[in-house]
Each structure stands twice: as C-alpha cells, then as structure tokens.
DOLO-279197 format. One line per field, with one value per residue (C-alpha): x, y, z; residue in three letters. Coordinates in nm, 4 decimals. Example, Ala and Ser with C-alpha at 12.3 -4.5 7.8 and 13.67 -1.06 7.14 Angstrom:
x: (1.2300; 1.3670)
y: (-0.4500; -0.1060)
z: (0.7800; 0.7140)
aa: (ALA; SER)
REM end
This chain:
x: (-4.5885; -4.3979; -4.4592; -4.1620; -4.1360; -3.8780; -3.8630; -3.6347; -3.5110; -3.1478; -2.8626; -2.9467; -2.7668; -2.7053; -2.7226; -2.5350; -2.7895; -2.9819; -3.1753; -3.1819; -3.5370; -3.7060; -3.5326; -3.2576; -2.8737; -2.7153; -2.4253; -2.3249; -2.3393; -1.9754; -1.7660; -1.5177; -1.3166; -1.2311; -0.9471; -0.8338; -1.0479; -0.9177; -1.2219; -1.1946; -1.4158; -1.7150; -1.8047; -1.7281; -1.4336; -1.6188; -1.3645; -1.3550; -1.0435; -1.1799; -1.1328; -1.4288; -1.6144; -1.8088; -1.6438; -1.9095; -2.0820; -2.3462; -2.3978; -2.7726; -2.8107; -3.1843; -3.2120; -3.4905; -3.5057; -3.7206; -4.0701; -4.0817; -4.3865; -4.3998; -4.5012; -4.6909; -5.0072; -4.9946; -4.7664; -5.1002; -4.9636; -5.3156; -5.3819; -5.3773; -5.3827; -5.7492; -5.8210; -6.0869; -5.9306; -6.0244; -6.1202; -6.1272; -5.9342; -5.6511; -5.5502; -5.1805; -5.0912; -4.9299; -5.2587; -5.5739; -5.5297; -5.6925; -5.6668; -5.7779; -5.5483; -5.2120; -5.0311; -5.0468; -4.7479; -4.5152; -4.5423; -4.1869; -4.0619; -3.8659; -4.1713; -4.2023; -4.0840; -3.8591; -3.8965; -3.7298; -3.6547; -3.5075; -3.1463; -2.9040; -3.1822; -3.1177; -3.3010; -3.2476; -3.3388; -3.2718; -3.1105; -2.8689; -2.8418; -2.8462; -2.9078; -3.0777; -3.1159; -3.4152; -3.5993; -3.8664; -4.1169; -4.2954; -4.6285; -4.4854; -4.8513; -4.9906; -4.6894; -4.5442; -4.2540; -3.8869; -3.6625; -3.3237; -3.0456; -2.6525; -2.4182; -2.0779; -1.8374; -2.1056; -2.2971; -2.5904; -2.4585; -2.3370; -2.5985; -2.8179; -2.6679; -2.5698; -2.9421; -3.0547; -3.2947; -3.3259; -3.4608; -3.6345; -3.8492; -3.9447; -4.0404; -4.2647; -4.3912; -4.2388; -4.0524; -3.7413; -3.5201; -3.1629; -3.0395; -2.7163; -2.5251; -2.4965; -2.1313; -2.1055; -2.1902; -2.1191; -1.8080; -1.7774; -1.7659; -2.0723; -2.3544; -2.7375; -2.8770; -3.0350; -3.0525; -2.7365; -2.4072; -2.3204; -2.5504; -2.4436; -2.5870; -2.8262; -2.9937; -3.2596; -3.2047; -3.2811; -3.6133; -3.6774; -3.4976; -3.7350; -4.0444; -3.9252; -3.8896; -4.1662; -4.3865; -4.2279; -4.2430; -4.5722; -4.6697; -4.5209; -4.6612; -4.9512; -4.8118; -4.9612; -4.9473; -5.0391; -4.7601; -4.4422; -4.1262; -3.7913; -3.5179; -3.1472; -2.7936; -2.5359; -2.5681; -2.8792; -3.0230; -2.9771; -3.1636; -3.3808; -3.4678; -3.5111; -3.7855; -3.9627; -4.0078; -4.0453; -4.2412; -4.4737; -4.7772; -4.6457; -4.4507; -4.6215; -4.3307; -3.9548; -3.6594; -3.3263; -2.9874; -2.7606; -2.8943; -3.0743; -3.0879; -2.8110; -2.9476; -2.5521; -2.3512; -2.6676; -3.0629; -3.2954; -3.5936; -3.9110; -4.2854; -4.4090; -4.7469; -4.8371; -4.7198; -4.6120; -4.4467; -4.0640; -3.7857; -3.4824; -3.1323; -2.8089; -2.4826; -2.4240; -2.1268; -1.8528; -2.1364; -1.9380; -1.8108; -1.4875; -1.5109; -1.7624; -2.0596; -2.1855; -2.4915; -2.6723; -2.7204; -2.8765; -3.1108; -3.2309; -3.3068; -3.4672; -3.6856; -3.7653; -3.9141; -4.0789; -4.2490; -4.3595; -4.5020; -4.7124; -4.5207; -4.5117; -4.1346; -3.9218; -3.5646; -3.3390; -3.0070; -2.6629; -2.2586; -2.1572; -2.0516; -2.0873; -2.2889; -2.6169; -2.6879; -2.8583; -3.1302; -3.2560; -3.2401; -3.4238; -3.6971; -3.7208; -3.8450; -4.0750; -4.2347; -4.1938; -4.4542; -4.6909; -4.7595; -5.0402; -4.9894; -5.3233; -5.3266; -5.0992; -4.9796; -4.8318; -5.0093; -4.7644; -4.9094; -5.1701; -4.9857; -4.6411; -4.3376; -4.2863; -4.0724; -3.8616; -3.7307; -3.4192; -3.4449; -3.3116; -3.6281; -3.8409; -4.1417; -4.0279; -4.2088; -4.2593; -4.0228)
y: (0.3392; 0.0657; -0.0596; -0.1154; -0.1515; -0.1417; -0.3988; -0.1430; -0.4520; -0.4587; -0.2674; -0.1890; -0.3515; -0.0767; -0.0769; 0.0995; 0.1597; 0.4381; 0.5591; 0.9150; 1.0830; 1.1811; 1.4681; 1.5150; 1.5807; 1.2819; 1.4566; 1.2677; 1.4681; 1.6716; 1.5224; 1.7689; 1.7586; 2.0777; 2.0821; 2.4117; 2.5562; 2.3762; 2.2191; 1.9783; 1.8823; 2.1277; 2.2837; 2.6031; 2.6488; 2.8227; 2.9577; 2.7893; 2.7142; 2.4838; 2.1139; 1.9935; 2.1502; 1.9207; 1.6843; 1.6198; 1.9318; 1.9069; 2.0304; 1.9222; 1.9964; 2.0024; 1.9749; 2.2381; 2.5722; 2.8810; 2.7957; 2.4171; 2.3139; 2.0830; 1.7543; 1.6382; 1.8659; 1.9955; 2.3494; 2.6038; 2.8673; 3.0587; 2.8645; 3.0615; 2.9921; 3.0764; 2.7183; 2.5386; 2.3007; 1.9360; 1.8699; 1.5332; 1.2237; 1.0179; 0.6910; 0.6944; 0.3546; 0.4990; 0.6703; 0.8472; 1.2435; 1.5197; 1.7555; 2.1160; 2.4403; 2.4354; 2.5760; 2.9266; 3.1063; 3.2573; 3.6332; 3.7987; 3.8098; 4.1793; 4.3728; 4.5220; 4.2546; 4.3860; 4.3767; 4.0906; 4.0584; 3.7926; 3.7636; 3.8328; 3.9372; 4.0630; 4.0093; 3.9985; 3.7354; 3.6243; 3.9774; 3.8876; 3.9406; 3.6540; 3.6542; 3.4232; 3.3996; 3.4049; 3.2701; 3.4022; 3.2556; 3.4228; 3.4428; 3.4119; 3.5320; 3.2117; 3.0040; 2.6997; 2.7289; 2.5570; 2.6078; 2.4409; 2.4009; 2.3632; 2.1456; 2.2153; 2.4064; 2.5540; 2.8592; 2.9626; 3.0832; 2.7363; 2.5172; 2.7137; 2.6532; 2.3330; 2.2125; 2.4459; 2.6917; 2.9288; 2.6577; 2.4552; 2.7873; 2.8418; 2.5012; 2.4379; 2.7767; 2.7771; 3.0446; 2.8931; 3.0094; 2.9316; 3.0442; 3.0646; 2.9545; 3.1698; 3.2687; 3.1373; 2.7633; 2.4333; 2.1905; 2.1669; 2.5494; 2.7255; 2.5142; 2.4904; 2.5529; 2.2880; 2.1263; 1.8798; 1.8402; 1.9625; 2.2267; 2.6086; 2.8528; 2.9768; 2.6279; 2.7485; 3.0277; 2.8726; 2.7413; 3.1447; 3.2087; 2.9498; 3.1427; 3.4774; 3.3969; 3.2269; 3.4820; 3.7798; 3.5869; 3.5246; 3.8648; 3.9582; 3.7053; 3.5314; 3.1886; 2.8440; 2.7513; 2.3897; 2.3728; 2.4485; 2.2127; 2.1462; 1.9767; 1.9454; 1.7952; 1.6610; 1.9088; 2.0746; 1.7282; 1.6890; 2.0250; 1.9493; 1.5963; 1.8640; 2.0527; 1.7437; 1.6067; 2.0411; 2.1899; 1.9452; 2.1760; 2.4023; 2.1388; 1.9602; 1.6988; 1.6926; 1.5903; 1.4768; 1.3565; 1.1934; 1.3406; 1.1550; 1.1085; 0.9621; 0.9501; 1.0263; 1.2939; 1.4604; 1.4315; 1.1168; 1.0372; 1.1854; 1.2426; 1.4899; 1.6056; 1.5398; 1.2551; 1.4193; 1.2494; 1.1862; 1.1106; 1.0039; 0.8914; 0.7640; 0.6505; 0.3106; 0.2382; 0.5025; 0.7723; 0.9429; 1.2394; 1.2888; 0.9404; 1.0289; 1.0433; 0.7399; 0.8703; 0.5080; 0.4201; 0.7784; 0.7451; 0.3871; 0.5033; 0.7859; 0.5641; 0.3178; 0.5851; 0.7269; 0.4366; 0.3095; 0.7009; 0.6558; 0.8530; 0.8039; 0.7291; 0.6405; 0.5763; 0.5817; 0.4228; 0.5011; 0.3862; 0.7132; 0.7519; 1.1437; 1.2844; 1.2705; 1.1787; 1.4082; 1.1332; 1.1022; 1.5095; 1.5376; 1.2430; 1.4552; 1.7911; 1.5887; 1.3636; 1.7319; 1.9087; 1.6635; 1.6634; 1.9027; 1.9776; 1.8135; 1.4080; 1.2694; 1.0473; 1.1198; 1.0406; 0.7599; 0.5728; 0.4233; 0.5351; 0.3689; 0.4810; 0.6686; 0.4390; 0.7380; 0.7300; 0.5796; 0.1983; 0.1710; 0.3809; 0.2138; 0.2564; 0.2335; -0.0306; -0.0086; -0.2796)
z: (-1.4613; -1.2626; -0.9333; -0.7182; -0.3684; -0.1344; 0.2420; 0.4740; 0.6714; 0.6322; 0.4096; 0.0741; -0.2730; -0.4745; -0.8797; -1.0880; -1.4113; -1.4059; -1.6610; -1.7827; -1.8098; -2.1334; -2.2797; -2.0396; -2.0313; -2.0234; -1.7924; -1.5196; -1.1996; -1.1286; -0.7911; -0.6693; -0.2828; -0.1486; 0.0822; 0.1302; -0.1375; -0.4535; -0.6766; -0.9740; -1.2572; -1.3673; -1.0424; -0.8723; -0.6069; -0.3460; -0.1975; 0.1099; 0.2810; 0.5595; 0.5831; 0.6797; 0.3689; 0.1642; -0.0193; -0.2997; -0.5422; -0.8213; -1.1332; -1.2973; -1.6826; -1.6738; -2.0336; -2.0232; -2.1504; -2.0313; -2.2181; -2.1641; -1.9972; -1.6681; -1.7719; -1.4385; -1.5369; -1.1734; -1.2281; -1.2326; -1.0963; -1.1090; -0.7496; -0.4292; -0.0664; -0.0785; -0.2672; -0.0668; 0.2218; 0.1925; 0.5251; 0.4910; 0.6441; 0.5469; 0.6916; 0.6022; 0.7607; 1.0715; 1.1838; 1.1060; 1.0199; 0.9901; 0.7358; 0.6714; 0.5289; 0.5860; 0.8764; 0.8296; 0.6777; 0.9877; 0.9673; 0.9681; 1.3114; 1.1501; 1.1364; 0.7727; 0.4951; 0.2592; -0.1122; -0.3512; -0.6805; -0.9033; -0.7903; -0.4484; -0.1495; 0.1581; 0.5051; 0.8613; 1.0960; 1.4397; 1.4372; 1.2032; 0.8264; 0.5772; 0.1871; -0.0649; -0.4154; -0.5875; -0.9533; -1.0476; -1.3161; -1.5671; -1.3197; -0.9662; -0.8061; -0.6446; -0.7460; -0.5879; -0.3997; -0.3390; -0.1206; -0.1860; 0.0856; -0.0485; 0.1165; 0.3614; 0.2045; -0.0893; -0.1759; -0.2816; -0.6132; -0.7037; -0.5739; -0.7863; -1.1022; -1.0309; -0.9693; -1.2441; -1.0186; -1.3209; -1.5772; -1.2531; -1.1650; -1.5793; -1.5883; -1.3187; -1.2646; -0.9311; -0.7084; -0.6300; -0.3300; -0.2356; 0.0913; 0.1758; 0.5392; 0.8091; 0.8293; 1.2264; 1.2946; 1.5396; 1.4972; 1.1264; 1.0844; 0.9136; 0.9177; 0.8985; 1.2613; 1.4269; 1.7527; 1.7754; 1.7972; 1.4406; 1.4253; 1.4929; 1.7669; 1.8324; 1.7206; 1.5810; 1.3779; 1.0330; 1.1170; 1.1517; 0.8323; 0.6785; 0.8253; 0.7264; 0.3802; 0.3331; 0.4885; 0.3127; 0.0063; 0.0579; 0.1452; -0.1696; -0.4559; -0.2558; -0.3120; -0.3283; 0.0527; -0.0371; -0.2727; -0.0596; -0.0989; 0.0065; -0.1461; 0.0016; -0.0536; 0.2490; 0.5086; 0.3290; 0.2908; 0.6820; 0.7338; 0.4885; 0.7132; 1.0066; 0.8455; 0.6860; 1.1034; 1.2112; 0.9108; 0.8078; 0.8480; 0.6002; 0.3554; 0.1059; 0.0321; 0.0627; -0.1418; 0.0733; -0.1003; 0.1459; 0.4956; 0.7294; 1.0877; 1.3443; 1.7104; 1.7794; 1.5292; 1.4034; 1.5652; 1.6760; 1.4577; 1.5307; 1.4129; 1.2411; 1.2771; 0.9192; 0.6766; 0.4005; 0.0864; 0.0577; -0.2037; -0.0719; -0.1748; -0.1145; -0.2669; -0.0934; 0.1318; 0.0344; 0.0591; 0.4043; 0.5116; 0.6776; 0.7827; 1.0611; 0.9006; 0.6584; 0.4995; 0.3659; 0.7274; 0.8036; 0.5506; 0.6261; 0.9683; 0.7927; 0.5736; 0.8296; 1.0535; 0.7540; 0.5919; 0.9913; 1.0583; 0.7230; 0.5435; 0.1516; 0.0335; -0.2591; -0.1774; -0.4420; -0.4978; -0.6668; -0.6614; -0.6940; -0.3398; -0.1373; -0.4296; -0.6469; -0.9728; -1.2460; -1.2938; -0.8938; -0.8783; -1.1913; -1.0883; -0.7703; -0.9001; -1.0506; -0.7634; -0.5407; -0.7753; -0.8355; -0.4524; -0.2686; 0.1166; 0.2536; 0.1390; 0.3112; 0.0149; -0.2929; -0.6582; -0.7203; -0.4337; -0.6694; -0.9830; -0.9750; -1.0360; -1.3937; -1.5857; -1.6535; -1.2909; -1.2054; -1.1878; -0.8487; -0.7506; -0.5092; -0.2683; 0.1073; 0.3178; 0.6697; 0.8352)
aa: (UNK; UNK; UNK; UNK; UNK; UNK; UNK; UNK; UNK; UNK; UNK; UNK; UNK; UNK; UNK; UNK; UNK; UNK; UNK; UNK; UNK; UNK; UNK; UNK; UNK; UNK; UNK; UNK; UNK; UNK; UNK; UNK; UNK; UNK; UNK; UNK; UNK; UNK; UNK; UNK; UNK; UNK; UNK; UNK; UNK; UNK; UNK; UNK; UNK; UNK; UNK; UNK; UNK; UNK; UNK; UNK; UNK; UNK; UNK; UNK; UNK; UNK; UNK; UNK; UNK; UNK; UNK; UNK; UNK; UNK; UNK; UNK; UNK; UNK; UNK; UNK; UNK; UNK; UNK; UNK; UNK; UNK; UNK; UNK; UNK; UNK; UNK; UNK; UNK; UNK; UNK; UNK; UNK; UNK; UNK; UNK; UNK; UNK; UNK; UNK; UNK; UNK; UNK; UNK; UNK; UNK; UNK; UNK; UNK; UNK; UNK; UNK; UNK; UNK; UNK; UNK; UNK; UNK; UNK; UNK; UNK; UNK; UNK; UNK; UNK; UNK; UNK; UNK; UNK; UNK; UNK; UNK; UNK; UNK; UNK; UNK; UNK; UNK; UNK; UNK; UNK; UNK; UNK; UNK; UNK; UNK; UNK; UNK; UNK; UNK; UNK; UNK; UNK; UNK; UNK; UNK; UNK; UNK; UNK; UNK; UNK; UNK; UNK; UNK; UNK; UNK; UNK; UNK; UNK; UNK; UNK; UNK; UNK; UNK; UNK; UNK; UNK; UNK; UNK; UNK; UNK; UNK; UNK; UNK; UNK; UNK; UNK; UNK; UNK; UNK; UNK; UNK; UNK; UNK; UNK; UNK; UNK; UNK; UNK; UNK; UNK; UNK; UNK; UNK; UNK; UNK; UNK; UNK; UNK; UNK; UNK; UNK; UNK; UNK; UNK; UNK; UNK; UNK; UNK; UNK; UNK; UNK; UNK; UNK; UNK; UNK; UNK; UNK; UNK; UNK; UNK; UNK; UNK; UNK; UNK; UNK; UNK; UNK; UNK; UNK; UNK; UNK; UNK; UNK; UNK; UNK; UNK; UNK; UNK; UNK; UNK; UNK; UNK; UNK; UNK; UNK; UNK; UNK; UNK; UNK; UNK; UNK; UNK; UNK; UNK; UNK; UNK; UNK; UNK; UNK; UNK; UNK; UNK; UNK; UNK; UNK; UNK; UNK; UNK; UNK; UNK; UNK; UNK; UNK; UNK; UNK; UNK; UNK; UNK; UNK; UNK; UNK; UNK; UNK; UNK; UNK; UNK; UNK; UNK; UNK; UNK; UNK; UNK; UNK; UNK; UNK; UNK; UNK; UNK; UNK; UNK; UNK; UNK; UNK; UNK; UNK; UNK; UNK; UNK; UNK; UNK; UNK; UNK; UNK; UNK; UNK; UNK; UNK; UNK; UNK; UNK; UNK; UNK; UNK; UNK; UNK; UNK; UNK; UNK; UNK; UNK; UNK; UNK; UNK; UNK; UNK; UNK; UNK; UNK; UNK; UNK; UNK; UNK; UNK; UNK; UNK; UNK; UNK; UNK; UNK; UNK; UNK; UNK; UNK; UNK; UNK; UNK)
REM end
C-alpha cells in the first residue's frame, strides 16, 4: 500500500503514466464522437442521430473470466440485510455521525414488483415504462449490488459491455444493473432526471427508478443493503454525483468519471446526510463537452465539498481528455466493494492506496 494525498487548493497537474492492475488488459480505453450517429474505434454506434450525444464511450477489458475470485476478501455474498447494525459513531472530520441500518429499501411505488431475470427487464415507474439490464452471479441471494449509469448519446447495452457488467457481477459476486435513459429529457435531449437546467421532466423521475429497482430487486434476491453502489460516466457520472448528495442512506460508496457539480449548467453542492466513500476522476483540461461543460473544474468543486463534508475521496487523474481509462475504472470496482454502508470511511483510509492503482491516484484533502 502507498499513501498519497491530494491538497484540493487549485487546478490539478495531470500525469500521463498509469499503471495497469495485476492481471489486467492492457487495452487502452476506446474514444469515439458521435455526430449524427457515426462511431469510431471499438465501440458501438448507438444509433443516435443527435448532436449533443456524448462525445466519449468506453470499452473495459476486465481481464477476468467467470470463476475468478474478488481479490479484496470482502465479495461474501452469503450476507443479508439482516447483518447486525453497528450502531456506533464515526467522526468523519466534517462532523460526528450516527450510524445504525441503512435507510430502508423504497418499496415499489407500482404496487406488485415484477419478476427479473438475467438480461433486458421491464418496469414501470413514474407511470412510465423504462428497461434495464441485468447480471446475475452465480448466488445473487444477499448479494451486493451496482448500479451503473451510461453517458449522453449511450445505451445500456453498450455501457454494459464496455465496463464488463457480465465478468464485473462473476467476479465480485455482485448483481449488477444498467438502466437505460428515459426516451424524453431537458436541453440536451434524453437525459438522466434531475433538478437543473440539463435535467429532463418531471425532475425527479430517476431517483424513483432508482427506488423501484432496488426494492423489487430486493424483494426478489434479499440483497446486501449495506453493500449498494453506484458508479457512472459523463452524464451518468453527473447523476451518479446526484445520488451520492440524495441517496446516501442507502449507498455505501460511489464511483463518478467526469461528472461533478456546476452551481450554473448542472446543480450546487450539497450535504448528504451520510459521508460515504468516493472515487473520482477526470481527464484534465480538454475533458469538456460541447464546449459548455469542462468536467476537471466540476469535479474539483466536487472534491472540495467532499473532502470538507468528511467524506473519504480519491481523485484520480488522466490526459485522455472526455473519457476514462481502463486502469481508474478497474481500481474503482475495486475501492466500490471493499466499502460497507455504515463507517463513514473507506478501508484505505488507514490502508493506503494499493500500489496497483493508478499512480495519479490520490487521497482528497479538505482545502
């Protein structure tokens, strides 16, 4: 283990060397712009004609394969939401709290939950219909669970390859879900809902999705309520801020590549009513969207607010612009799993970071 730590005081240098985890492809991640629905290198065209989709998709060679085993010792998947509460408190830095069980998981606001399987799934929310896909591992009762959240101009389908849900859910024992935009949406076209100026209407539909899910998924597989994550890219990664400040009862840690928070374009800052632990990244200065949005300044207003609320962070760096690297994504699923909803902190507080992180990997300091 190494300990780095990062002073959020002013704009960040940014390194180019990364190094690639134990075991892992060696890929770099895929960079395609879709204007008008045309894709290049080894991603999917999604079939989007609009302009303002997402100029940046990923593709993530996990280098695992069905049977490998987590490495972080913390993937039982025998643990239910019946696991004695610590009750205990933590002083996080920004404040003394309390903690006991998690929130507890939303009931479906549709009456009778429907019944998933590994694959396309159907359910309605907010009145309207949406669908997700979902991996299953070999022992989904009382399993951990993911949710990940694909960028502007994406889909489900290829987020989900391209951050490797299938081998992700094998190897950590966790249920992994990938929802998929609501067709409507705000000024950019479809859009996670949420309450801003890019966000589509009504505002907060997808915090219901999120509920709905979660509590039919719990219904169906008792999960690990003390082990629920999210992890998101671009627009996912800015929904994905959203839940970390509106979910934090039910989160145990999130993972957010190129989001953030702009006071302006997207949503201020604000508490949540947990700290929870957070990896974070950007791509330096070119990492923008249509010009409008410049993500490295989103995300060291993120981290600032963060590491001064008590929150524990690790912002990582890269050149690579509107996109993520397979080494951050890869050194996120596994800071996400080795984190329990109920600390406050994250193991690596007194550990360090694992050598096998990126090197640009470093703890956030409050200002």
């Amino acid at each position: 283990m190494v300990n780095r730590k990062l002073m959020v005081r002013g704009p960040l240098a940014t390194a180019a060397l990364l190094m690639l985890l134990a075991g892992c492809g060696s890929d770099e991640v895929a960079r395609s712009t879709d204007r008008g629905g045309s894709s290049g290198g080894n991603t999917e065209d999604t079939g989007t004609s609009s302009d303002a989709s997402d100029d940046a998709q990923i593709t993530i060679d996990t280098g695992s394969t069905a049977d490998t085993e987590a490495d972080t010792g913390t993937s039982d998947t025998g643990t239910t939401d019946t696991a004695v509460a610590d009750t205990g408190t933590t002083d996080t830095g920004g404040g003394t709290f309390e903690y006991g069980d998690p929130d507890p998981v939303p009931a479906y606001s549709g009456g009778a939950c429907p019944t998933f399987a590994s694959g396309s799934n159907d359910i309605t929310t907010s009145g309207d219909p949406r669908d997700f896909r979902l991996f299953l591992p070999a022992n989904p009762a009382g399993a951990p669970v993911l949710f990940l959240w694909h960028g502007l101009g994406d889909n489900a389908d290829n987020f989900a390859s391209g951050m490797g849900a299938s081998q992700i859910a094998q190897q950590y024992g966790a249920i992994v879900i990938v929802p998929s935009m609501a067709p409507g949406g705000g000024m950019l076209g479809p859009i996670w809902s949420f309450p801003s100026s890019l966000g589509g209407a009504p505002a907060e539909q997808d915090l219901t999705l999120f509920d709905d899910i979660l509590g039919c998924v719990d219904g169906q597989y008792d999960i690990d309520n003390r082990r629920v994550y999210s992890a998101g890219f671009s627009a996912g990664a800015i929904w994905t801020t959203y839940l970390t400040m509106n979910r934090a009862g039910l989160l145990a840690s999130t993972a957010i590549f190129s989001g953030g928070v702009n006071a302006q374009l997207t949503f201020p800052y604000a508490s949540s009513d947990y700290p929870m632990p957070v990896i974070m990244s950007h791509g330096g200065t070119t990492d923008t969207f249509n010009g409008f949005l410049q993500f490295m300044p989103m995300m060291m207003t993120l981290s600032e607010g963060l590491a001064a609320d008590g929150h524990f962070g690790v912002l990582c760096t890269h050149t690579q612009g509107h996109t993520v690297t397979n080494e951050i994504v890869l050194a996120a699923y596994d800071f996400l799993f080795r984190n329990e909803w109920g600390t406050g902190t994250s193991p690596l507080a007194t550990d360090g970071i694992p050598a096998s992180y990126p090197s640009t990997c470093a703890v956030v300091q409050a200002p």
